[in-house]
Structure formats: structure tokens, C-alpha cells
C-alpha positions, 0 to 999 in steps of 0.5 A: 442788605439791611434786612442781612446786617439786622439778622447778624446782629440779632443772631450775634446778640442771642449767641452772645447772650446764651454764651453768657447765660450759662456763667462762664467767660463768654470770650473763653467760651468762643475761643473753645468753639473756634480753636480747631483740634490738630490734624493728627487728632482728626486723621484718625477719626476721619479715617475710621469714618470712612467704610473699610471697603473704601478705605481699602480700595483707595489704598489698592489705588494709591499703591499701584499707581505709585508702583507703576510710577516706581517701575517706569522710573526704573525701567526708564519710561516716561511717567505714566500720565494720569488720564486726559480730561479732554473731551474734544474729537478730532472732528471737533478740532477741525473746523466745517468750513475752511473758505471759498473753494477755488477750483 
């Protein structure tokens, strides 16, 4: 543990010093690094990161599940559920061995 602490403290001083090497404001320096840009400026930029073929395929989905949500409203059918993570069969459900069988 006290091996970490040191670590810290080294790697805080030498950020600290090399923020001050360059002249400016070491404060106003951090703040710039820490302040995180608005969502709608990374939106944009995320979304052009991703492959077209990506990004119309998880528009293609998005879309028809919220048509088919839309036309089992309409058509007064219960909501379409999204698929069942559980990986039980009956078999695991019941159990082997049920007691003395009395004849």
C-alpha cells in the first residue's frame, strides 16, 4: 500500500511540475483537461466514428422495433417483449429426485 501512495505522489508531482514547466497557470491548465466537452459537441463525433454499415444497421433496428411496438399498440396486442435471457430447460427446472417412492 505504501509502495501505491508513493506512485501517486510521484506521478502527481511530475504532472504537477511539467504543467508548471510550460509557463501557464497550472490550475487553469487542470480545469482545461478535466472540463468535459457537451454532449451535443461529442454526439457527432462519435457517430461519424462508427462504420456506415453500423450505423445503418442499428438504425434498421431501432426502427422496426419501434414499428412493431407501434402496430401492436394499435392493434391492441401486448407489447412485444424483447427476447428471454433465460437459459433454464424444463428439465433443469424440475428436480431428479422427488423422495422415497411409496408403492
Amino acid at each position: 500500500m505504501y509502495f501505491i501512495l508513493r506512485v501517486v505522489l510521484v506521478v502527481g508531482a511530475l504532472s504537477y511540475l511539467a504543467l508548471t514547466r510550460g509557463g501557464g497557470d497550472p490550475a487553469a491548465e487542470m480545469r482545461r483537461l478535466v472540463t468535459l466537452p457537451s454532449p451535443g459537441a461529442v454526439v457527432p463525433a462519435v457517430a461519424a466514428a462508427v462504420p456506415a454499415e453500423t450505423r445503418e444497421r442499428v438504425m434498421r433496428d431501432v426502427l422496426a422495433r419501434g414499428l412493431m411496438a407501434e402496430l401492436s399498440r394499435r392493434a391492441g396486442a401486448p407489447e412485444i417483449m424483447a427476447a428471454s435471457r433465460d437459459t433454464l430447460n424444463d428439465a433443469d427446472r424440475t428436480p431428479a429426485w422427488r423422495g422415497v417412492e411409496r408403492h
